[in-house]
N, CA, C and O atoms as a GROMACS GRO file, in nm:
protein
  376
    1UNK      N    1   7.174  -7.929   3.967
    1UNK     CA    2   7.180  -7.849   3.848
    1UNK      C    3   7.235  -7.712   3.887
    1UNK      O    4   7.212  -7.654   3.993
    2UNK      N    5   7.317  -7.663   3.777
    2UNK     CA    6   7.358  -7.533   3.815
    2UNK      C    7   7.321  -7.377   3.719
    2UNK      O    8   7.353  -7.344   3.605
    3UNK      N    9   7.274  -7.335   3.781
    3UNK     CA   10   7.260  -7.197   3.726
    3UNK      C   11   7.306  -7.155   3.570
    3UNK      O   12   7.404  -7.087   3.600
    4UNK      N   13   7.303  -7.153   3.496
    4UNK     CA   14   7.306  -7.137   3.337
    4UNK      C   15   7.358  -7.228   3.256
    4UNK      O   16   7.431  -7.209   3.160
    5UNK      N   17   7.305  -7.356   3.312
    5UNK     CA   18   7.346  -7.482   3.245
    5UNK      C   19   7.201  -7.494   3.186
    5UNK      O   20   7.102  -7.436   3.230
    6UNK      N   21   7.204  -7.600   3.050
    6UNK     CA   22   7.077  -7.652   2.994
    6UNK      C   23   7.064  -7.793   3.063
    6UNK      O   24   7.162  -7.861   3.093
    7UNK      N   25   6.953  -7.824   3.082
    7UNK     CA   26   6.922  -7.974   3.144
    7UNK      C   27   6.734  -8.008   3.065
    7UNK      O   28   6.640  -7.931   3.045
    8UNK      N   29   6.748  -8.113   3.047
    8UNK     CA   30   6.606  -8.191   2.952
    8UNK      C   31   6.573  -8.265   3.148
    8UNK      O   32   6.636  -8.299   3.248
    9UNK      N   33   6.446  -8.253   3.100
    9UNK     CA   34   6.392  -8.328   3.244
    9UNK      C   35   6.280  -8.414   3.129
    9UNK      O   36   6.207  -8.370   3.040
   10UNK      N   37   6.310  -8.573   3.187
   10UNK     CA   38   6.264  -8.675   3.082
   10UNK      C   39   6.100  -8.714   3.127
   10UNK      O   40   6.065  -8.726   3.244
   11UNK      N   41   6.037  -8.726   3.046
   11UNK     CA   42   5.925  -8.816   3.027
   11UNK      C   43   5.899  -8.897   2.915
   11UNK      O   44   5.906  -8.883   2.792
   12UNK      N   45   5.866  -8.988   2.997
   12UNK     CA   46   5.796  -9.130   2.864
   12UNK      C   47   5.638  -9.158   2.883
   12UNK      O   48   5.589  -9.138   2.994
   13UNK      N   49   5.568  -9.199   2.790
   13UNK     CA   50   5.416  -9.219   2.814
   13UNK      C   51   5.413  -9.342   2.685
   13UNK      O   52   5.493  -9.341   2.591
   14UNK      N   53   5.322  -9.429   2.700
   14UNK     CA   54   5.274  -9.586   2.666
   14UNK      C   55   5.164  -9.530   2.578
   14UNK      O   56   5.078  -9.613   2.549
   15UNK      N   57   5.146  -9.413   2.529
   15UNK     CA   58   5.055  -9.401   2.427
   15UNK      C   59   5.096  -9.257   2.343
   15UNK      O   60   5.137  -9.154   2.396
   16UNK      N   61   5.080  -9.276   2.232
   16UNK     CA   62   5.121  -9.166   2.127
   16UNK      C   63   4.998  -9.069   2.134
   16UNK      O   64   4.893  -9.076   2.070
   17UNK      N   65   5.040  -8.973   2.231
   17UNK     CA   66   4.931  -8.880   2.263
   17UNK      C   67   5.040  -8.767   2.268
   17UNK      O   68   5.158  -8.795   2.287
   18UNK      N   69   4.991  -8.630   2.250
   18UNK     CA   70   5.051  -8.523   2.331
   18UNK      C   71   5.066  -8.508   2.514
   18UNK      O   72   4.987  -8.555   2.596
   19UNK      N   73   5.157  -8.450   2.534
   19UNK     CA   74   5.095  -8.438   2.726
   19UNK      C   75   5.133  -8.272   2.748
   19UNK      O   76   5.162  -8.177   2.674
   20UNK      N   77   5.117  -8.292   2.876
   20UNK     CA   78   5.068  -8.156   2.962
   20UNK      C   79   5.226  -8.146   3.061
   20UNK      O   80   5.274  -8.251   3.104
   21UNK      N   81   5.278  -8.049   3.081
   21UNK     CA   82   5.417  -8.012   3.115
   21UNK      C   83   5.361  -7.936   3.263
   21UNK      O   84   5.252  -7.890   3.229
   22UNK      N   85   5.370  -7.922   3.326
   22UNK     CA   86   5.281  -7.782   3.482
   22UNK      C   87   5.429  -7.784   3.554
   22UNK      O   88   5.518  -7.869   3.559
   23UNK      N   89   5.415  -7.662   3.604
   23UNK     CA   90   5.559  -7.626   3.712
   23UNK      C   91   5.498  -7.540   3.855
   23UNK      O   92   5.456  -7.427   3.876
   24UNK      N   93   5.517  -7.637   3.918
   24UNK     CA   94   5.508  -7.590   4.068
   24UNK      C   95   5.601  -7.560   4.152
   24UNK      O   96   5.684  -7.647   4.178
   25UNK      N   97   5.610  -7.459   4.201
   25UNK     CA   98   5.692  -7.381   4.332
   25UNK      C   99   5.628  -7.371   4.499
   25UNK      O  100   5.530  -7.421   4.554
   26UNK      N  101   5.725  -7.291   4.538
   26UNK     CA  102   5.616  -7.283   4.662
   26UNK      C  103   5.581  -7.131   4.629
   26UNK      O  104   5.561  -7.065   4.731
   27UNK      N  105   5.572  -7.066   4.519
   27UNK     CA  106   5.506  -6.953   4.521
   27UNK      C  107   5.382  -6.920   4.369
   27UNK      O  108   5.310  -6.823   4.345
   28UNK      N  109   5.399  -7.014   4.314
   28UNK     CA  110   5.322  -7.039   4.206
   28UNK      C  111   5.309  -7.187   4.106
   28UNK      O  112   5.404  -7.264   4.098
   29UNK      N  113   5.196  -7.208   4.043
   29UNK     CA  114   5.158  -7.311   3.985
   29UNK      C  115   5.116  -7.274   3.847
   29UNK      O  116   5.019  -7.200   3.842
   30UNK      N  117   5.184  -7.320   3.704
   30UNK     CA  118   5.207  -7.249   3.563
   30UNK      C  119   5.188  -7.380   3.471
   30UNK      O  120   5.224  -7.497   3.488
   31UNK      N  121   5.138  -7.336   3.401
   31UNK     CA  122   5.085  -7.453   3.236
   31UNK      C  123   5.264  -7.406   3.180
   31UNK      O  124   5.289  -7.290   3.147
   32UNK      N  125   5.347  -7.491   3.180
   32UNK     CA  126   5.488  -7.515   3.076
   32UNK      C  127   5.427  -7.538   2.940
   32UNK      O  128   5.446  -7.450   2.857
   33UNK      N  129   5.355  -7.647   2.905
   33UNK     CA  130   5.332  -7.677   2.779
   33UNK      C  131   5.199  -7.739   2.791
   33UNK      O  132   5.164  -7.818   2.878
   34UNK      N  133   5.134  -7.696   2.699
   34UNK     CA  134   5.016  -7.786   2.657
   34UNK      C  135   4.995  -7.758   2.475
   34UNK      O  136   5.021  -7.661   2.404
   35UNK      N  137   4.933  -7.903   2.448
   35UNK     CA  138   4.873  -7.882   2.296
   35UNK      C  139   4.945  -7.793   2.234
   35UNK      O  140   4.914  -7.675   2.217
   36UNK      N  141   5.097  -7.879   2.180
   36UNK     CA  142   5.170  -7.807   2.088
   36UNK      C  143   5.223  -7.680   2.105
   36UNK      O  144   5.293  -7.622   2.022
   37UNK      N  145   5.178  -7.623   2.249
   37UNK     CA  146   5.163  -7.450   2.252
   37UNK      C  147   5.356  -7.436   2.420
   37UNK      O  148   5.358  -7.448   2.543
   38UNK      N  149   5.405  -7.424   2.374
   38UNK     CA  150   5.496  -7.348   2.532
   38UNK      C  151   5.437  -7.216   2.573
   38UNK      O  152   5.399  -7.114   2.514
   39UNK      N  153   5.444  -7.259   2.704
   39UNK     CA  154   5.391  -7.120   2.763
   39UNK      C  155   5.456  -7.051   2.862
   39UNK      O  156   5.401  -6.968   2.934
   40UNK      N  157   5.645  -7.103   2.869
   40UNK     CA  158   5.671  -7.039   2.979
   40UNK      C  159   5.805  -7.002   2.926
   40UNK      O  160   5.907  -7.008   2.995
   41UNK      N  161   5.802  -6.954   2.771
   41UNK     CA  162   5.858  -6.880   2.705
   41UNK      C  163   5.980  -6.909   2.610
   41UNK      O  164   5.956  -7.012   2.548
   42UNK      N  165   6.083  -6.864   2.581
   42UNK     CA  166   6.200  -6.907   2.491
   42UNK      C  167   6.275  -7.029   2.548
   42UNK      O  168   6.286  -7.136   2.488
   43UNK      N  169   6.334  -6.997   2.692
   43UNK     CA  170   6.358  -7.119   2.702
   43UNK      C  171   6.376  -7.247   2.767
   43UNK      O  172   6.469  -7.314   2.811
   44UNK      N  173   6.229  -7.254   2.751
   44UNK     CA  174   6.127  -7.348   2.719
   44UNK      C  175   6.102  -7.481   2.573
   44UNK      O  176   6.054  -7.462   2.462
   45UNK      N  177   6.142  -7.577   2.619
   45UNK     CA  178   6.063  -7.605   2.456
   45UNK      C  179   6.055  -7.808   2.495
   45UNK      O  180   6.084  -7.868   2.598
   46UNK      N  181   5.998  -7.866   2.350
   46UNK     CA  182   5.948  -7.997   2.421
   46UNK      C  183   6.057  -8.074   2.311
   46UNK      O  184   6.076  -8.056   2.190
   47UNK      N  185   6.113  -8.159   2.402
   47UNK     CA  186   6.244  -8.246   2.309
   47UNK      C  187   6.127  -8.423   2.250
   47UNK      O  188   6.104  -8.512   2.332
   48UNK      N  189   6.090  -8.426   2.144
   48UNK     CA  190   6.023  -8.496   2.086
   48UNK      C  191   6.112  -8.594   1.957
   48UNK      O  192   6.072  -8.638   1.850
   49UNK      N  193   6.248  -8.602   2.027
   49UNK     CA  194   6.318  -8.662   1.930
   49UNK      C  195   6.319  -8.856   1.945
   49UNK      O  196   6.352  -8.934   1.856
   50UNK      N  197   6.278  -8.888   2.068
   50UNK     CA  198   6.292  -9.007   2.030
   50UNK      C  199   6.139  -9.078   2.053
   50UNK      O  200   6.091  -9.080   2.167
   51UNK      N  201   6.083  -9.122   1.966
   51UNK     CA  202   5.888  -9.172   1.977
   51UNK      C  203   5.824  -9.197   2.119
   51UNK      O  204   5.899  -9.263   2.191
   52UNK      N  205   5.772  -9.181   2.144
   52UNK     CA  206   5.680  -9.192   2.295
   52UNK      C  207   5.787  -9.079   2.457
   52UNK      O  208   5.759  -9.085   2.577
   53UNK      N  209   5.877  -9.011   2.405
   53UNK     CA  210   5.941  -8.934   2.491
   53UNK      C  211   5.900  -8.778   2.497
   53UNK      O  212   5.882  -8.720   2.390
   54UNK      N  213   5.888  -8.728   2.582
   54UNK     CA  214   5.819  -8.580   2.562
   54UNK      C  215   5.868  -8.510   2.675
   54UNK      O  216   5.809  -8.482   2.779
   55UNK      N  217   6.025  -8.477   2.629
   55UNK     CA  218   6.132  -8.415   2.713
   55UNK      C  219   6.071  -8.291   2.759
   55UNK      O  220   5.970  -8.250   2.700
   56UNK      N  221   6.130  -8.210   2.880
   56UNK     CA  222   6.118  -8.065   2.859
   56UNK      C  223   6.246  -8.017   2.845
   56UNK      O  224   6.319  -8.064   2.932
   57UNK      N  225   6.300  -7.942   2.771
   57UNK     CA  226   6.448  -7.897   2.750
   57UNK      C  227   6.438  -7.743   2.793
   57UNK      O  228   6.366  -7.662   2.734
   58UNK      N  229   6.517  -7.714   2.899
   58UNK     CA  230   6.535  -7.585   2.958
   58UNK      C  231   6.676  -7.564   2.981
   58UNK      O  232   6.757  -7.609   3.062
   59UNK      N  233   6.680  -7.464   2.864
   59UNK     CA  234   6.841  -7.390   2.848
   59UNK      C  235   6.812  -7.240   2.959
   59UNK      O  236   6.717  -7.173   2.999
   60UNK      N  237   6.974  -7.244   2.973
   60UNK     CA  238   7.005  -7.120   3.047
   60UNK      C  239   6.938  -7.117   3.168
   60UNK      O  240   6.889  -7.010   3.205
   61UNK      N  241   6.925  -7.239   3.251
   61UNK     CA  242   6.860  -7.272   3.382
   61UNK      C  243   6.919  -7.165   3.504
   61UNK      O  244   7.030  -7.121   3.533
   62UNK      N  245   6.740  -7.145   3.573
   62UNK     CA  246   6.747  -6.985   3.678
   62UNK      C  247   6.726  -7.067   3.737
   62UNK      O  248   6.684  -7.181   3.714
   63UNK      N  249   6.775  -6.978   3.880
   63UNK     CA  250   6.745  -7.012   4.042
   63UNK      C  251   6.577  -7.003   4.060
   63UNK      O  252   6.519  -7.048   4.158
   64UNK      N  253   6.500  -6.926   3.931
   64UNK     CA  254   6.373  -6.900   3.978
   64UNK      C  255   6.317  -7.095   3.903
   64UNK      O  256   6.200  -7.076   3.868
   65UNK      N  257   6.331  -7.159   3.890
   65UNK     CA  258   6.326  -7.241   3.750
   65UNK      C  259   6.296  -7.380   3.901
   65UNK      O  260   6.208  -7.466   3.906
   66UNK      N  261   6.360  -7.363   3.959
   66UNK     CA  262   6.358  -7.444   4.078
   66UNK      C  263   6.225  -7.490   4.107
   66UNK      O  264   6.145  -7.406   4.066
   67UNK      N  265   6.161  -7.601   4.168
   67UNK     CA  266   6.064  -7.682   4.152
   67UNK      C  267   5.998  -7.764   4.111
   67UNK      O  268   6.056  -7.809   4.012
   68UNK      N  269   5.872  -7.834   4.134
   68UNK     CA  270   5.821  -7.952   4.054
   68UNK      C  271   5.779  -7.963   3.915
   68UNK      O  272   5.703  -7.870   3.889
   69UNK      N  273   5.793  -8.024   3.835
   69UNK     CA  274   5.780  -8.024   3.690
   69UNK      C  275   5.645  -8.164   3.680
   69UNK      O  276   5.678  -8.261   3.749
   70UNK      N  277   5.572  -8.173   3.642
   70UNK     CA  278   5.517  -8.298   3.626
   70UNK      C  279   5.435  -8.323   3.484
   70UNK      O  280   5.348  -8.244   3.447
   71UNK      N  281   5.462  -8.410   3.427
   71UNK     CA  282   5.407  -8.458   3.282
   71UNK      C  283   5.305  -8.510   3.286
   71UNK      O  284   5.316  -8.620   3.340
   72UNK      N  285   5.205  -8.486   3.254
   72UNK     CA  286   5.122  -8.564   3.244
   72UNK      C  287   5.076  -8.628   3.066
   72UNK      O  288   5.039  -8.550   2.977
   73UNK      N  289   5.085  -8.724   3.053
   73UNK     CA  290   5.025  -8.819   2.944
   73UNK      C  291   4.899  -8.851   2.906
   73UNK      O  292   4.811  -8.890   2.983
   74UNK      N  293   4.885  -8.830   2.753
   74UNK     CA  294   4.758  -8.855   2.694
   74UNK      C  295   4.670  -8.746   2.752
   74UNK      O  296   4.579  -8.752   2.835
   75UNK      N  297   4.723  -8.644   2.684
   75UNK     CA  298   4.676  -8.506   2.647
   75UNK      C  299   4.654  -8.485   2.836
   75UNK      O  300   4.576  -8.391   2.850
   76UNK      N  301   4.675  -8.515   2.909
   76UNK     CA  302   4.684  -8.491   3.043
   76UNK      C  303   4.582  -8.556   3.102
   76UNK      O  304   4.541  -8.498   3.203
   77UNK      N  305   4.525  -8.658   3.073
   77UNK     CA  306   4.379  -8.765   3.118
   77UNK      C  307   4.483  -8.898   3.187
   77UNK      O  308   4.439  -8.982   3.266
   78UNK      N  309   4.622  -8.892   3.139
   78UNK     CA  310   4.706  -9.028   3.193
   78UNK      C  311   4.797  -8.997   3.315
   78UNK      O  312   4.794  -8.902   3.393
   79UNK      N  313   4.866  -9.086   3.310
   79UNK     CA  314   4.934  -9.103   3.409
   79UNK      C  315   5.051  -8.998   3.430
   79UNK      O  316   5.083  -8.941   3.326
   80UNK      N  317   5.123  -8.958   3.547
   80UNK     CA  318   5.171  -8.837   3.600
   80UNK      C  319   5.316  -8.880   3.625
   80UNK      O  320   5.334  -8.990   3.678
   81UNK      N  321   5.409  -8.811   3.596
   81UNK     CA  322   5.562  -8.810   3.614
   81UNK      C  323   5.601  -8.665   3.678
   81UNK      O  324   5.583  -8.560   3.616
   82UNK      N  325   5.653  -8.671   3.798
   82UNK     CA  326   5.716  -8.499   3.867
   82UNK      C  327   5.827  -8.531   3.934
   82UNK      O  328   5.856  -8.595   4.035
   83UNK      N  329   5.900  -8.449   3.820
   83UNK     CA  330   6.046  -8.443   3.854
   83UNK      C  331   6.081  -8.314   3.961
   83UNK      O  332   6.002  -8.222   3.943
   84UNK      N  333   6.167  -8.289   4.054
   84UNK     CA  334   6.189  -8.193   4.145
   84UNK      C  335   6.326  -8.118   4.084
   84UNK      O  336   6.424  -8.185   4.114
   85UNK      N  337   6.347  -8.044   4.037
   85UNK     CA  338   6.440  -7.925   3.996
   85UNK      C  339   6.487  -7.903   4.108
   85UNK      O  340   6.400  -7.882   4.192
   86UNK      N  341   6.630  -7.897   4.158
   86UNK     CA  342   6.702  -7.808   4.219
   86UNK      C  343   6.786  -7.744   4.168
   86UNK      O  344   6.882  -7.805   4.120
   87UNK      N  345   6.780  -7.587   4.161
   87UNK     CA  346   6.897  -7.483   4.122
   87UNK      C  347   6.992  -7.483   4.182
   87UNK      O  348   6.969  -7.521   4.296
   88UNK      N  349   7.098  -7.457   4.165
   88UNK     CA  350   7.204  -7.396   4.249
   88UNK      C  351   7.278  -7.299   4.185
   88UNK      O  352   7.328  -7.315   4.074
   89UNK      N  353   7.286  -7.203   4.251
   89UNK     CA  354   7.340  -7.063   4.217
   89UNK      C  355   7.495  -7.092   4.160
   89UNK      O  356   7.559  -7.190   4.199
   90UNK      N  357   7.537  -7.018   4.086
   90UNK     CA  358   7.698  -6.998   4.054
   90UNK      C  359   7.801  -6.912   4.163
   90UNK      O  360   7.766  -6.809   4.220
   91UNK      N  361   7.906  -6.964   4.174
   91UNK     CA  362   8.024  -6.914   4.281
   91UNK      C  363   8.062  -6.789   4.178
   91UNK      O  364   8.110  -6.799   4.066
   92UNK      N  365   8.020  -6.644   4.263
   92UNK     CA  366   8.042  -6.536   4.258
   92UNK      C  367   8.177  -6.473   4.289
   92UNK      O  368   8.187  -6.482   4.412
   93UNK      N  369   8.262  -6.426   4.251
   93UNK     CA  370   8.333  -6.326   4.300
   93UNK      C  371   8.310  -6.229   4.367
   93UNK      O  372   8.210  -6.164   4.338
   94UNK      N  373   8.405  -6.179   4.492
   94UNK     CA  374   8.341  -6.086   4.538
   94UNK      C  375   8.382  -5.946   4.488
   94UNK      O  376   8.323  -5.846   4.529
   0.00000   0.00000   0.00000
């Protein structure tokens, strides 16, 4: 992935529940989404367009953005999906 591109990082879950979004680094560990609520700001948000899928859609992707993403299903009591983000910076001029 590159630096101010949008990218959806996918999850699916086997029960029509809400889930739990968490983002881990090696310098911090953050609630993305829970219960209807985003918590890691504008843009941030949950792609709920096709039934049992509970995308995370992150526009304008940072180098800080880099790290584990993991879903958890059925309000976060189910089963666990962690996707690994890699950033890559944009070719600068000098």
């Amino acid at each position: 992935m590159v630096e101010g591109q949008s990218y959806t990082i996918p999850c699916n879950t086997t029960v029509n529940a809400d889930v739990k979004w968490l983002f881990t680094s090696t310098v911090t560990e953050s609630l993305v989404y829970d219960h209807g609520s985003v918590q890691f700001g504008p843009r941030f948000s949950l792609n709920t367009s096709v039934p049992l899928l509970y995308g995370l859609d992150i526009s304008n992707v940072q180098l800080n953005d880099t790290g584990n993403y993991t879903c958890i299903d059925d309000v976060g009591q189910g089963d666990k999906h962690i996707h690994n983000l890699v950033v890559q910076g944009k070719c600068r001029p000098r």
